[in-house]
Residue frames as qw, qx, qy, qz and C-alpha x, y, z in Angstrom:
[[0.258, 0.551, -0.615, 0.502, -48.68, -78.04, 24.51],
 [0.652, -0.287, -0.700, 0.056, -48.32, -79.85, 27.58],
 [0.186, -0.859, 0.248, -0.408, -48.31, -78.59, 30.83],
 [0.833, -0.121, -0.389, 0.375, -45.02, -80.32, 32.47],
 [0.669, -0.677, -0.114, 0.286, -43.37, -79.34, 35.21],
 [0.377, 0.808, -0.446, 0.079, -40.36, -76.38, 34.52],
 [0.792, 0.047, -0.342, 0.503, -36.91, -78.36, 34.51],
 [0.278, -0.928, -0.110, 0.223, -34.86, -76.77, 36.82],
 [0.394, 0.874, -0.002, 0.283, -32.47, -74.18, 36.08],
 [0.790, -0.047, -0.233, 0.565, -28.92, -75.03, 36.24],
 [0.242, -0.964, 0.101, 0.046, -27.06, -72.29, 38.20],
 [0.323, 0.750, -0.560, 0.138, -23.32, -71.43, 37.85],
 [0.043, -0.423, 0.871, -0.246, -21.12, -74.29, 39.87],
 [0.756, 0.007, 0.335, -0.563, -23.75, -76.98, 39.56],
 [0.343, -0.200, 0.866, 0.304, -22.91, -80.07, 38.45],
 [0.499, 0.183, -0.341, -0.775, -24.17, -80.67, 34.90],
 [0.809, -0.019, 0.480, -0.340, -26.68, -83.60, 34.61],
 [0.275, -0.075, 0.928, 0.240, -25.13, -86.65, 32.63],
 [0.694, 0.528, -0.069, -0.485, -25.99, -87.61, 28.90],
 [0.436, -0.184, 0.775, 0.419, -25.65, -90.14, 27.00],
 [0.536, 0.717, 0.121, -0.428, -26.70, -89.32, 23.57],
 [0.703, 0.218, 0.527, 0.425, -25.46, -90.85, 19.72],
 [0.091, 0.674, -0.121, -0.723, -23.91, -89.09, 17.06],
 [0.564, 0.582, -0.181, -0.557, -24.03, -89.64, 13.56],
 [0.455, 0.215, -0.854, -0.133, -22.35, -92.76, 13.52],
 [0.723, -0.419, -0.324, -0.443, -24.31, -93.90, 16.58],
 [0.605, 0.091, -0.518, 0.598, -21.51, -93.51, 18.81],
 [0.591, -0.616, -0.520, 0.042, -22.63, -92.93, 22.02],
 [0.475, 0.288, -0.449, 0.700, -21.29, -89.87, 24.12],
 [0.564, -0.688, -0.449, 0.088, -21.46, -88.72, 27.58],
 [0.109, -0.920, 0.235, -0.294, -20.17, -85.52, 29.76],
 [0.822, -0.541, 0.151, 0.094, -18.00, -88.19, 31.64],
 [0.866, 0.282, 0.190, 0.366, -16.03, -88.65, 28.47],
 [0.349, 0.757, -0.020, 0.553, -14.95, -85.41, 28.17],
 [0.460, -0.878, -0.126, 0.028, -13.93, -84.91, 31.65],
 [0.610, -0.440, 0.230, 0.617, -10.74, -82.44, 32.05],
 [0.217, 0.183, 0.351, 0.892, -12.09, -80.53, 29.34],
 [0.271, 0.279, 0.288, -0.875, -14.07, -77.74, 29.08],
 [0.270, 0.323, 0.826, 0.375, -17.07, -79.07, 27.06],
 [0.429, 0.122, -0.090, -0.890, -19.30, -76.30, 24.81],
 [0.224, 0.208, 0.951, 0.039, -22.94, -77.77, 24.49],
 [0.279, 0.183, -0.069, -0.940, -24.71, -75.90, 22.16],
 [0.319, 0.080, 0.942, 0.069, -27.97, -76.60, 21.08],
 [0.164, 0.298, -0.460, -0.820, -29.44, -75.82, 18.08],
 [0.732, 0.289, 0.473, -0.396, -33.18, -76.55, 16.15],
 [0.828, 0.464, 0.140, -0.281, -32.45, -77.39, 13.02],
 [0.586, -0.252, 0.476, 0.606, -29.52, -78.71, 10.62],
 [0.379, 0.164, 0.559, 0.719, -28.33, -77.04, 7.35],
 [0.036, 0.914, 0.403, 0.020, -30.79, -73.81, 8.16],
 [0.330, 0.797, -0.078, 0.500, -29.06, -70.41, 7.67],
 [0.378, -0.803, 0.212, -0.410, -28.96, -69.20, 11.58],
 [0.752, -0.533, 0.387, -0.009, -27.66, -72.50, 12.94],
 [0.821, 0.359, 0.106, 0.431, -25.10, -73.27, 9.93],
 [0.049, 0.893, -0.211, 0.394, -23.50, -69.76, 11.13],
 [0.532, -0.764, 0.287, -0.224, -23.28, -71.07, 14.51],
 [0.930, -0.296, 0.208, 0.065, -21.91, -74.06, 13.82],
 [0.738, 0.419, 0.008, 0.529, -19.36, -73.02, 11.35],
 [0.174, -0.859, 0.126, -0.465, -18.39, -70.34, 14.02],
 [0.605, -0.599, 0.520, -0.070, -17.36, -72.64, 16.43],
 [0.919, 0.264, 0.063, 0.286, -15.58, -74.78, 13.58],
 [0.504, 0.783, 0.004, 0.363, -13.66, -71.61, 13.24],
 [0.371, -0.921, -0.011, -0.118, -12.86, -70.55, 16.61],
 [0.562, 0.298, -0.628, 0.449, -9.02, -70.73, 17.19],
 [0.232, -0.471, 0.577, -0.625, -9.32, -69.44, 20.84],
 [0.860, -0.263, 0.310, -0.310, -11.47, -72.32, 21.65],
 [0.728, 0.573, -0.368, 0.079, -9.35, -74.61, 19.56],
 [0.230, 0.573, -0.554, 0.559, -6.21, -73.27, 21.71],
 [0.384, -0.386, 0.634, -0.549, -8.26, -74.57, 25.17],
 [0.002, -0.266, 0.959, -0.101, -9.02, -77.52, 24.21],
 [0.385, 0.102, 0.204, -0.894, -12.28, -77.22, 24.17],
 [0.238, 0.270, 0.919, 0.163, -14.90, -80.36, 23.45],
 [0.463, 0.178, -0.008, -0.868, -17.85, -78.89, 21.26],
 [0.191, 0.257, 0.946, -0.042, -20.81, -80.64, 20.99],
 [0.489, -0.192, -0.290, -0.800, -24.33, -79.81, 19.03],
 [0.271, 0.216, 0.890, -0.296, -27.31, -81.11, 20.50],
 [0.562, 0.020, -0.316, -0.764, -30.70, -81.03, 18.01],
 [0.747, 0.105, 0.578, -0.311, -33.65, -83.71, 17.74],
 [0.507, 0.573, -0.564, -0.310, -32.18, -83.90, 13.70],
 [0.925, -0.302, 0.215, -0.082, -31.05, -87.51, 13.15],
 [0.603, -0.524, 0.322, 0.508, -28.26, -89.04, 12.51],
 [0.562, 0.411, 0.435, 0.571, -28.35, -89.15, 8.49],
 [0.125, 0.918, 0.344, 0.155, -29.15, -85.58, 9.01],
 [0.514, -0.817, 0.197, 0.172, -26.36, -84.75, 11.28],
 [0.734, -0.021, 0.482, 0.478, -23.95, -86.50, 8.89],
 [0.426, 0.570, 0.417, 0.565, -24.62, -84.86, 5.87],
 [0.175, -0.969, -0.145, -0.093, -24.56, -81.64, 7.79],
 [0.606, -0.574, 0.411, 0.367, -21.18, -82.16, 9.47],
 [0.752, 0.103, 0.417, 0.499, -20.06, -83.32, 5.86],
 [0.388, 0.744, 0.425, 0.340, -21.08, -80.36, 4.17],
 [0.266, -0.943, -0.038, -0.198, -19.96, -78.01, 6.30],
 [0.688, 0.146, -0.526, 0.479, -16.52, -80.23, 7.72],
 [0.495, -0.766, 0.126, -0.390, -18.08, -79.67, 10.83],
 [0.631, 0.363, -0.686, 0.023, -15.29, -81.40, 13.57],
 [0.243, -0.191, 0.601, -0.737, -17.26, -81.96, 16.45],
 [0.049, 0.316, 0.947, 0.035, -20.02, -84.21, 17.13],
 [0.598, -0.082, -0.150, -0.783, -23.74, -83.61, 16.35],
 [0.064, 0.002, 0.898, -0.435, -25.50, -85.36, 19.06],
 [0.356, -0.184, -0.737, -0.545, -28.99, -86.68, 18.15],
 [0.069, 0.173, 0.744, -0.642, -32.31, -86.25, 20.78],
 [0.157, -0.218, -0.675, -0.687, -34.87, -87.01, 18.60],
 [0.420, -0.571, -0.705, 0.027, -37.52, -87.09, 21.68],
 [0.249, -0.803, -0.077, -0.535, -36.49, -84.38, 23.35],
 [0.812, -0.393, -0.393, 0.177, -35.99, -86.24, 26.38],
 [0.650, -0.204, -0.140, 0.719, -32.59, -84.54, 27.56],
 [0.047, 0.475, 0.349, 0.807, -33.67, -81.25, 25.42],
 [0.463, -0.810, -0.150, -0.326, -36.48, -80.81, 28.51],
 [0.740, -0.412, -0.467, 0.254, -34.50, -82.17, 30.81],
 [0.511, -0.044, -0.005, 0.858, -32.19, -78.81, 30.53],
 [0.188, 0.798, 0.215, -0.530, -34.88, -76.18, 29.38],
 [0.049, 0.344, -0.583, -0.734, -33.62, -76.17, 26.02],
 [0.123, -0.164, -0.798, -0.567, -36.81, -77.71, 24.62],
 [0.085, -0.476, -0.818, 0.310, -40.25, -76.02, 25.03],
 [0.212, 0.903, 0.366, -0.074, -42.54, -73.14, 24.67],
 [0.468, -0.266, 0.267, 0.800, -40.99, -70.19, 22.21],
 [0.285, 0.875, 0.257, -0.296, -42.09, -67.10, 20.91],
 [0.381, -0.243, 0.375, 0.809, -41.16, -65.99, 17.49],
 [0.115, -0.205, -0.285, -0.929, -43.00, -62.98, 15.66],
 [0.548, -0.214, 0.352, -0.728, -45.87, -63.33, 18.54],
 [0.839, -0.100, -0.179, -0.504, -46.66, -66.49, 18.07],
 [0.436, -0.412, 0.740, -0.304, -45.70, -68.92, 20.93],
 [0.939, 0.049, -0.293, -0.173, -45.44, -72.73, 19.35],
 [0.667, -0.642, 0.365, 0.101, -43.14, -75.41, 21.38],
 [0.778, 0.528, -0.258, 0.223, -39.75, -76.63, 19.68],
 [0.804, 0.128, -0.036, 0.579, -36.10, -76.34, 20.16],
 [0.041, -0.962, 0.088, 0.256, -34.54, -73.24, 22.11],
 [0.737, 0.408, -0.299, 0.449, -30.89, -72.35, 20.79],
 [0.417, -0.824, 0.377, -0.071, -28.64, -72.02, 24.05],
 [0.587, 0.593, -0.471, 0.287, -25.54, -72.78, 24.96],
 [0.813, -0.578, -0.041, -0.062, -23.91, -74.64, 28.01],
 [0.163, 0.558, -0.782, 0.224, -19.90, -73.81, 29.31],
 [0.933, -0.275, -0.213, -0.093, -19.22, -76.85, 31.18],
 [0.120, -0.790, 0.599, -0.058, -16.07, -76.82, 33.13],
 [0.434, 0.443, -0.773, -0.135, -13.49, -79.62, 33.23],
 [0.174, -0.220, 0.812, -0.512, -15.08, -80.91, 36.43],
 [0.046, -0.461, -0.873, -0.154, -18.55, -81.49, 35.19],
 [0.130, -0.516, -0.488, 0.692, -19.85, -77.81, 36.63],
 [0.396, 0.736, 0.384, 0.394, -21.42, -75.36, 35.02],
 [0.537, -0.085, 0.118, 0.831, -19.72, -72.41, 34.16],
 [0.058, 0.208, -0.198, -0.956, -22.25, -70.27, 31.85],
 [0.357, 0.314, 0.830, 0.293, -25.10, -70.68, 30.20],
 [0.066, -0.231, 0.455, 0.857, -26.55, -68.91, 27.32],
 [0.345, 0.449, 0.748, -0.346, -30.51, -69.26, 27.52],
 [0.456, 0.818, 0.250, -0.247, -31.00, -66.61, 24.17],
 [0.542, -0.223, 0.430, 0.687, -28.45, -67.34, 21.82],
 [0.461, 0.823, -0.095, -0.319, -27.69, -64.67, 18.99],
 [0.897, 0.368, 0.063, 0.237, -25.66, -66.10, 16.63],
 [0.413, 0.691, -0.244, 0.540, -23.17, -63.21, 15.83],
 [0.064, -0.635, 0.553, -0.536, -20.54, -63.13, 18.43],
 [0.826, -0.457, -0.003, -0.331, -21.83, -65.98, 20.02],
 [0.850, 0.203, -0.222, 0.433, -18.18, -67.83, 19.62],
 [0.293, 0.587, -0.262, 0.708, -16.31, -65.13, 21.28],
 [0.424, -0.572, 0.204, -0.672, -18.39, -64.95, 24.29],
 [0.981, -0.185, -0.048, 0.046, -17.71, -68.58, 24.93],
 [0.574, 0.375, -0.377, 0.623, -13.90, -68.43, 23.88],
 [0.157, -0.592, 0.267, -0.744, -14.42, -64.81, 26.59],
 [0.801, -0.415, -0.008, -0.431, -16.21, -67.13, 29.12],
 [0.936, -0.059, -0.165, 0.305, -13.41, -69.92, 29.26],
 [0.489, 0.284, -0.415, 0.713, -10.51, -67.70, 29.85],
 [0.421, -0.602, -0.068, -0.675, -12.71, -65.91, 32.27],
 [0.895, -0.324, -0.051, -0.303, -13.05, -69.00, 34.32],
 [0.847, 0.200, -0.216, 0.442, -9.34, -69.79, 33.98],
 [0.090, 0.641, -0.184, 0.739, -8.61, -66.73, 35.47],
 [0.703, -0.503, 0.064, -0.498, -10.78, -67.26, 38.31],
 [0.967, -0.170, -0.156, 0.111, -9.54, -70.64, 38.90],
 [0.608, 0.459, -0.277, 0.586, -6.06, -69.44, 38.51],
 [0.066, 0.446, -0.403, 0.797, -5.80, -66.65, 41.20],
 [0.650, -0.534, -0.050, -0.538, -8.43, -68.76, 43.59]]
């Protein structure tokens, strides 16, 4: 493992940091595109594995996020043929965004040391980023558990609608 500098750690109302990452057709997307929506950026280590085929067919399912409009994005280092055949299998209808280097993965803390049954190797965390419609963060979700993890986003957007609402 290397020893790089820690990224820093976005805080609530911070503006998120611009991406431009490909999805499975090699269509290029960015946080700019999505602006005026809330955008989920989850990111996940592997395709078609048990834990992150939950998550992602969770947020296929979600009606509440659905109902706000919500942009969902995956992020992995998977490529694209992988990402395809994942999405197909699954009629995932959100992109799967491709970071085969990492590059953006550190740039957030979502890629680096990680302890699982004591033993500490580096890879892919699985978090989760709210993004408001402005570009801000909202939430973020540094130890994702699968179960329930859709709800507590869905809970997090109206949360933030609220807030906005009566501010």
């Amino acid at each position: 493992m290397t020893d790089l500098p820690k990224p820093h750690r976005l805080q609530p109302g911070e503006p998120f940091p611009e991406f431009a990452l490909p999805d499975a057709g090699g269509n290029l997307h960015t946080l700019g595109q999505y602006e005026g929506k809330y955008v989920v950026l989850y990111v996940y280590p592997k395709d078609d594995t048990p834990g992150c085929t939950r998550e992602a067919c969770d947020f296929r399912d979600h009606q509440l996020l659905r109902q706000h409009g919500a942009a969902i994005l995956g992020v992995s280092r998977d490529d694209a043929a992988s990402h395809q055949k994942f999405a197909e299998k699954y009629s995932l209808p959100f992109p799967l965004l491709s970071d085969p280097h990492a590059e953006f993965l550190r740039a957030i803390g979502s890629y680096g040391p990680k302890t699982l049954y004591g033993k500490t190797t580096e890879g892919v965390k699985r978090q989760t980023f709210l993004i408001d419609p402005s570009g801000r963060l909202v939430k973020s979700w540094l130890a994702v558990k699968v179960d329930g993890h859709a709800d507590a986003v869905a809970t997090a957007i109206e949360k933030d609608l609220k807030a906005k609402e009566q501010a």
